[in-house]
C-alpha positions as CSV (number, residue, x, y, z in Angstrom):
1,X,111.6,44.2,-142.5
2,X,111.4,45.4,-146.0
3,X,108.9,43.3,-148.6
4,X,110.2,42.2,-151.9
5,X,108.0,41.1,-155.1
6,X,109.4,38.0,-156.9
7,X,108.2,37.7,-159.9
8,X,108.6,34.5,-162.0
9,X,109.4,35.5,-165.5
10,X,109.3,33.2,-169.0
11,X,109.4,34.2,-172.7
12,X,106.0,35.2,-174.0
13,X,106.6,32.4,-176.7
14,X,107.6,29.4,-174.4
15,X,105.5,26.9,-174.3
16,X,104.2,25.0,-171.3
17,X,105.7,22.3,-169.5
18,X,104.5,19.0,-170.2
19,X,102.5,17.1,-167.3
20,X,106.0,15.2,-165.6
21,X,107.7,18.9,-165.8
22,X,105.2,20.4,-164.6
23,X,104.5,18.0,-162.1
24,X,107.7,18.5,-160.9
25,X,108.0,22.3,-160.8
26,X,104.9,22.3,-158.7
27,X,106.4,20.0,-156.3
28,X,109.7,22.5,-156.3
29,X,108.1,26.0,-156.0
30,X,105.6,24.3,-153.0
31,X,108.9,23.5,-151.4
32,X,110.4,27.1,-151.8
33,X,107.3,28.5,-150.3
34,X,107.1,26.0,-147.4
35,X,110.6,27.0,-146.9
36,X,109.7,30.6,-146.6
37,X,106.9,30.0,-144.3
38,X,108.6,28.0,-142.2
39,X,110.9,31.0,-141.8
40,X,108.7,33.5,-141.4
41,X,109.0,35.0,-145.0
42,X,106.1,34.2,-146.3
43,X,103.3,36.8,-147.3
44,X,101.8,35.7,-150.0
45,X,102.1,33.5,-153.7
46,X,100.6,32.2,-156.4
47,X,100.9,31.5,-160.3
48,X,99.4,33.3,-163.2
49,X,97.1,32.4,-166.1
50,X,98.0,33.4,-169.6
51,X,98.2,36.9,-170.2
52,X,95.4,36.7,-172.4
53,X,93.2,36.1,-169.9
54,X,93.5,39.5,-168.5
55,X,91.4,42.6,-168.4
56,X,92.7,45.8,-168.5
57,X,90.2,48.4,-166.7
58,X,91.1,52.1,-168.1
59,X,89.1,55.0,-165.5
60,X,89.0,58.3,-168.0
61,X,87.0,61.3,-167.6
62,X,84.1,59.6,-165.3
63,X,83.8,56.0,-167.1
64,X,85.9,53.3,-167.4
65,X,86.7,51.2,-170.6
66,X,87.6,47.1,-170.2
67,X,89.8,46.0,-172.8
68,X,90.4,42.1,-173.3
69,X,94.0,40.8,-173.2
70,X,96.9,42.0,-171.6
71,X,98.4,46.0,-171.6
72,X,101.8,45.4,-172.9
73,X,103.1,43.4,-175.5
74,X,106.3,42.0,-174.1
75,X,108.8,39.4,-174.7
76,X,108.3,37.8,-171.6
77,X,105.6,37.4,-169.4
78,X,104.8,37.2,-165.3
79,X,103.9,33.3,-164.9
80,X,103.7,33.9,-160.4
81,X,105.0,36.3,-157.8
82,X,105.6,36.0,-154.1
83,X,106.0,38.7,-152.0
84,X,108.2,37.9,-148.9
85,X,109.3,39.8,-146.0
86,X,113.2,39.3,-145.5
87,X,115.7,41.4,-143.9
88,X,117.7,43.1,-146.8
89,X,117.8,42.6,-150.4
90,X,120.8,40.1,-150.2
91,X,118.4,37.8,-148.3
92,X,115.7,38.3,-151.5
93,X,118.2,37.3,-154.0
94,X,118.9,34.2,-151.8
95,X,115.2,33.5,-152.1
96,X,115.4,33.7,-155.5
97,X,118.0,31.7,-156.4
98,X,115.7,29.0,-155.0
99,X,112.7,29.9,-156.9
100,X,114.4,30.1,-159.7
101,X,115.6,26.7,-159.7
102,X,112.5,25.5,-158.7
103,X,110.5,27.6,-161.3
104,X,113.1,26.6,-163.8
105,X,112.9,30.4,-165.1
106,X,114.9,33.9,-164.2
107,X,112.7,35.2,-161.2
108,X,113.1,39.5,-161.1
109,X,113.3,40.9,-156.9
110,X,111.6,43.9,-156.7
111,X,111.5,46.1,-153.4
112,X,108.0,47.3,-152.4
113,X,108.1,51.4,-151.5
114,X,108.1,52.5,-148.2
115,X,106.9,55.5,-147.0
């Protein structure tokens, strides 16, 4: 079966749910991924910290350089993925439906490449 990334997308200027929210969003998204298990779906999930708590590792000419922060400035950021194993891309968008009620955000479906 083909594997899709979901990736749960929020403005880069939002700012974090308060405690009950958040409380409750946890409670949701554990469902959805339950829910997948349960189905056989599930491959793997989890939430993001800040982009600015990234690295960036850039390998150049025999050396690498580490640069603080994220790569991109964007408008919105990647808060979580899951990457689930469903038949067909109509069965993704099902999945993502969920998430994204249970995330409270827009959640992007991308297929992974195949060879």
């Amino acid at each position: 079966m083909p594997r899709y990334l979901m990736s749960v997308c929020y403005p880069a200027d939002s700012t974090a749910p308060g405690e009950q929210e958040l409380e409750a969003i946890t409670r949701d998204v554990t469902a959805v991924h339950e829910q997948l298990e349960a189905e056989g779906a599930w491959i793997f999930g989890g939430g993001l910290h800040h982009p600015s708590t990234a690295t960036v590792v850039t390998a150049r000419d025999g050396s690498a350089v580490t640069t603080d922060g994220p790569f991109l400035e964007t408008k919105e950021m990647i808060g979580g993925l899951s990457i689930i194993d469903v038949p067909d891309l109509d069965a993704a968008l099902a999945w993502a439906e969920r998430m994204s009620r249970a995330t409270t955000c827009p959640i992007e479906v991308r297929p992974f490449v195949h060879p």
